[in-house]
N, C-alpha and C positions, 0 to 999 in steps of 0.2 A: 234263206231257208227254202223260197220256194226252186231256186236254182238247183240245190243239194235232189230235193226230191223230184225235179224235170230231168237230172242227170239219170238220178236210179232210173227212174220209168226211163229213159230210152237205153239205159244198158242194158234194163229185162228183156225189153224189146229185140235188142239184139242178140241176147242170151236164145228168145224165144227163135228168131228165124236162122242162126246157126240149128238149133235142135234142132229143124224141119230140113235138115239139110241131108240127103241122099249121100250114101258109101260111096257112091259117083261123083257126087260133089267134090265133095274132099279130096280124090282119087284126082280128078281134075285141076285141084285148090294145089294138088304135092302138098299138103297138110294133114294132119290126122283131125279129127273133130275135137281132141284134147286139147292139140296148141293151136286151134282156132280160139277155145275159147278163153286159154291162156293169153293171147293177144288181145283180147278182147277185158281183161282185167289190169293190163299195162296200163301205163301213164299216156294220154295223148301223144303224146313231143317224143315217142322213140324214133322215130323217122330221123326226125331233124335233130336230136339228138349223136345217134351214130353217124351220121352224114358229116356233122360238126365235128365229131371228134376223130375221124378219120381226115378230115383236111388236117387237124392239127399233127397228123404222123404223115402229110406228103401224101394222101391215099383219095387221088378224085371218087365222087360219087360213082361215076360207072362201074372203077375198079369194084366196090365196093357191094354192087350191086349184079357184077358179072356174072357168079357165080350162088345161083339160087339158094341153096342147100347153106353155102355160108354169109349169105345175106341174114337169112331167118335164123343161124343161130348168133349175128352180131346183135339180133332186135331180141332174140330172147334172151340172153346175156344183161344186156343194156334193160332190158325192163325188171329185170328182177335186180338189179342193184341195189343195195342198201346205202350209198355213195352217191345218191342224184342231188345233195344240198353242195356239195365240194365238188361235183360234175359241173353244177349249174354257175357254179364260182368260178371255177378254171375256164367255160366257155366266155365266161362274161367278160373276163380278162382283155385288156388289150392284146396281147399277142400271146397266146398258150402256146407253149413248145412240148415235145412227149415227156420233158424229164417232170413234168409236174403233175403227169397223168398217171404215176404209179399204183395209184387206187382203181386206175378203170382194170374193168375185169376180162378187156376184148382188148387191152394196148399191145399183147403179143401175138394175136389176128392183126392187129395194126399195122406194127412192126414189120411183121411178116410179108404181108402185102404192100408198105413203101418201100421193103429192101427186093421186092421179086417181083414188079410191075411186070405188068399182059401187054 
């Protein structure tokens, strides 16, 4: 119980010092203060999430992350999933291949980026 409510209080916490955050901020952040604070209501593990499941389609982290604009929309995709119990199956898996990932909702950004490496 007490974990549940040390979680709330530091997500307000961070709800609170996004709020306090300057048009410059953001401006700075290439975020808007919306999907800051959408990111801010994901699941922890989106990072390592997309990062996992982009090795599973051939796609290293760098790729992954070369291109800003679609970096933040693989992590907003991946956090709004209704599909993170059969995500968390398929990673756990000894060797996940992409034909098993047909639920993920970023597998053809995936696709896309192991078929057109930078």
């Amino acid at each position: 119980m007490f974990d549940r409510i040390r979680t709330f209080l530091h997500r307000l916490h961070e709800v609170q010092e996004v709020n306090a955050l300057s048009d410059r901020d953001f401006a700075d952040l290439g975020l808007s203060r919306h999907q800051v604070l959408d990111f801010l209501r994901m699941p922890r593990d989106i990072n390592e999430r997309v990062i996992a499941m982009g090795k599973v389609f051939g796609v290293p982290e760098e790729d992954l992350k070369r291109d800003y604009e679609q970096w933040v929309e693989l992590l907003t995709t991946c956090g709004h999933c209704t599909d993170r119990a059969i995500c968390a199956a398929t990673l756990a898996g000894a060797h996940p291949v992409p034909s098993q990932c047909s639920f993920c909702g970023n597998r053809e950004s995936f696709a896309h980026l192991a078929a057109h490496p930078r």
